[in-house]
N, C-alpha and C positions, 0 to 999 in steps of 0.2 A: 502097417495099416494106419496107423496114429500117427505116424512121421507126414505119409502122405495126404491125411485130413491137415495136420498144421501146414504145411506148405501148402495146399489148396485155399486155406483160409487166409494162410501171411497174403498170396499172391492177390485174391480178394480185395485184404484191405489194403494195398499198393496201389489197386486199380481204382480203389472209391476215393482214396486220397490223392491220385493223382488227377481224375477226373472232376471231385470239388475244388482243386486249385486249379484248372482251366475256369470252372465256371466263377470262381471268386474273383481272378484276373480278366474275367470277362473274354474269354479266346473264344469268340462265338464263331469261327469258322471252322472249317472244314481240313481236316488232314486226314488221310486216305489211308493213313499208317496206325492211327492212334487207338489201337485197338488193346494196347496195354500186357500184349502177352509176352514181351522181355523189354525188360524194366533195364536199361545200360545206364552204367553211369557215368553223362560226360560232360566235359568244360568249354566251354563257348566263347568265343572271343569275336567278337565284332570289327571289322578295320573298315576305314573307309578311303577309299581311294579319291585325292583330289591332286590333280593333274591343271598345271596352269593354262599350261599351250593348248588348249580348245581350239581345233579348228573353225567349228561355228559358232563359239562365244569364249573368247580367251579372257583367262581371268576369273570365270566365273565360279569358281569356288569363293571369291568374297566380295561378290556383288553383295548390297545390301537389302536388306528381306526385313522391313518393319524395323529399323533398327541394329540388326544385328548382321553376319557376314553368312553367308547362304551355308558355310561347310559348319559356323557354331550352329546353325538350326538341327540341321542334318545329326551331328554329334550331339546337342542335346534332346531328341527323339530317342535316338538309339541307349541312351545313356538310362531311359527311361522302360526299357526292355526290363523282365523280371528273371530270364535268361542268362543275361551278357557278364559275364563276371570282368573284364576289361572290354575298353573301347578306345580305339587306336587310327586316329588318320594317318597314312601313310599318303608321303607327298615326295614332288620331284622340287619343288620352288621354297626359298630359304620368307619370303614374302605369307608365303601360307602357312611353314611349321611356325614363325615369330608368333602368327594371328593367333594359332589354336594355344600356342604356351602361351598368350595374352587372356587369352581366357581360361585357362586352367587344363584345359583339354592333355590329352596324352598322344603322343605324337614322334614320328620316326620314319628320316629322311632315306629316300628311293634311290633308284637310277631314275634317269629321265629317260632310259632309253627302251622300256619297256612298250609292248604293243597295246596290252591291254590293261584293266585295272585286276585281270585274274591274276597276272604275271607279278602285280603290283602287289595284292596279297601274299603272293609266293613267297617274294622276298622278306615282308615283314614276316611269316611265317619262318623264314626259315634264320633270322634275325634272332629270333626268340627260340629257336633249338629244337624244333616242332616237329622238323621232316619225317620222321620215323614213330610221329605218333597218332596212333588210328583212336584214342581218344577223345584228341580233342579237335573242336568242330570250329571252323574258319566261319565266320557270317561276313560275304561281301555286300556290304552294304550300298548302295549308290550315294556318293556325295553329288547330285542336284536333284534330291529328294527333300526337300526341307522338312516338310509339312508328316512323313515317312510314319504310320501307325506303329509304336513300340509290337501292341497285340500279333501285329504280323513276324516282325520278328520271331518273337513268343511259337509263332505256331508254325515257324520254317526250324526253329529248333525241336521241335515234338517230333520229325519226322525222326529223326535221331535216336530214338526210342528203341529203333529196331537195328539190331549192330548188321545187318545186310546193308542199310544205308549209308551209299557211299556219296552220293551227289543228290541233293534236293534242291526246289525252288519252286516258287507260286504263280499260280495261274489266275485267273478271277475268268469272267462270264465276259462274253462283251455284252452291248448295251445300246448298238444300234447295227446295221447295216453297213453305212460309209465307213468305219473302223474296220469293220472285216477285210473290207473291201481293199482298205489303203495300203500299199505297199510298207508303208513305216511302222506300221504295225505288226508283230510277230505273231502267229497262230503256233498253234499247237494240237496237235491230235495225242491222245491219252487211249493208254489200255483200261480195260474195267479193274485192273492193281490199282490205277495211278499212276504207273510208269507214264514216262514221255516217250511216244513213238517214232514222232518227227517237231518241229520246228520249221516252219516255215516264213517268207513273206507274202506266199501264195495263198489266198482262198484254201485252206485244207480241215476237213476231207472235202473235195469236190464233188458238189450234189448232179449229179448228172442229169435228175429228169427235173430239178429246178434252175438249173444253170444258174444265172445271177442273180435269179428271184429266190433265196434261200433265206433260210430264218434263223436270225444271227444269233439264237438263245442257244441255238447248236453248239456255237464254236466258242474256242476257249482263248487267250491272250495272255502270253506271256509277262508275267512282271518281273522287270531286269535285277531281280536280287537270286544271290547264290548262295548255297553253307554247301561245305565240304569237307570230311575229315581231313588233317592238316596231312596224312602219309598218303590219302591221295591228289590233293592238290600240289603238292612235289610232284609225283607224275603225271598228272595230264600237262604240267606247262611242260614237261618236256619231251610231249608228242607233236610232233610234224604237222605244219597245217595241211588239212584233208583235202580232196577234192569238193564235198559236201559244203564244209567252211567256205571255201575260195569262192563259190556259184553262189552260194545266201548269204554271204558276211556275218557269218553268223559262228562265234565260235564253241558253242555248246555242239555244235554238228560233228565237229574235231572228236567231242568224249564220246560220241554216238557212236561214231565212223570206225571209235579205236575198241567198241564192244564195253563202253562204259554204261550202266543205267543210272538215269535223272529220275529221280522219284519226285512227282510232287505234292504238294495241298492247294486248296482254294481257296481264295481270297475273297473277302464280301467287300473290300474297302477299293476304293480309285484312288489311283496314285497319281501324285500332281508332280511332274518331274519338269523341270527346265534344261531344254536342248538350246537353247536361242534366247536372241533380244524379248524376241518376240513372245515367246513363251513366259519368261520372265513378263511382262505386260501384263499380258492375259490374268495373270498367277494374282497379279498384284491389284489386279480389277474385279479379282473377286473376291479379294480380300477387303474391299473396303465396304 
């Protein structure tokens, strides 16, 4: 009986201490998981994948952003995580590892002949001797994220909390209509877990007695970061692309299709990512 009062009261104060250091780091959003009822201990490693050859904006890992090259922004956001105990660009171009060793950064060259920036983690993963460890947590971070909240970071690692958790990432609210709407944009439908049910670029779920006239506080919007323990990020790249994947380009459909679950949290914060010139523009106009 005494055993089971001390451990009802350690696990207690596990939970009030880990929940005053979200509130002291300020992690004001939402994770679907953070319920505190097994406490895992694991190691997080950040990488960011920056890739020259951009099809619609090559080079763009070191455009310049206020001064500095878009992938040091990006690296020092992440860097700024209370989480990340390393943070690691992983690149295909000898132009962008010189940049990151220029500024101090930690850095470690790819294939170029990788499809994605998942594939691109893989390899720094399995670089560092990882394959086989359901420990520690992969965070793919996007390199043209400059501006990238640490706090989210922060709170795509909480999901982690729960050693069921094999694949997480964040979703946020949309925020108007024409988003929902726009094919570049990715939706998501969510179980009342927080599981991800689908991934779309369709309108999803589809309102049928409002058709297009729907209310966009409904639906939810993928934000393109990933964490995933490093024993299963080994095997998902080495599943087959799906029929799912191949119809929405989408390859989180691949881990769906192979009977994987994406756990996610939500996001209060807008992510300013740069796909284009043009994007870059925009970024840069409202920065001044």
């Amino acid at each position: 009986m005494k055993k089971d009062v001390a451990f009802f009261v350690g696990r207690r104060f596990l939970e009030f201490f880990y929940n005053s250091a979200l509130k002291k780091f300020q992690l004001n959003d939402i994770c679907f998981l953070n319920c505190g009822c097994t406490m895992s201990v694991n190691k997080f490693i950040g990488i960011i994948p920056a890739r020259y050859a951009s099809t619609r904006f090559p080079g763009k890992p070191l455009v310049d952003i206020i001064g500095k090259p878009m992938i040091q922004r990006v690296y020092e956001q992440a860097k700024k995580s209370n989480r990340l105990e390393r943070v690691i660009v992983a690149t295909d171009n000898e132009l962008i590892y010189k940049t990151v060793q220029g500024f101090g950064g930690e850095v470690l060259m790819t294939s170029a002949e990788h499809p994605s920036g998942t594939d691109r983690c893989a390899e720094v993963s399995e670089q560092l001797g990882l394959n086989d460890d359901a420990k520690t947590v992969i965070i793919n971070i996007q390199g043209d994220e400059p501006f990238i909240e640490p706090s989210q970071i922060d709170l795509l690692c909480s999901c982690f909390n729960q050693e069921a958790v094999l694949i997480a990432t964040l979703v946020r609210k949309f925020s108007n209509t024409e988003d929902v709407a726009s094919a570049n944009t990715i939706k998501v439908a969510l179980a009342k877990s927080g599981k991800a049910l689908y991934f779309s670029r369709a309108v999803i779920p589809f309102d049928r007695e409002a058709g297009l006239d729907f209310d966009f506080k409904n639906y939810h919007q993928h934000i393109g970061i990933y964490a995933y323990r490093a024993q299963t990020l080994a095997a998902i790249t080495q599943l087959q692309p799906s029929f799912l994947e191949n119809t929405e380009k989408l390859e989180q459909l691949r881990w769906l299709e192979n009977g994987y679950e994406i756990f996610t949290s939500i996001s209060n914060h807008e992510s300013w990512s740069v796909d284009t010139p043009e994007d870059l523009k925009k970024m840069l106009q409202r920065l001044q």
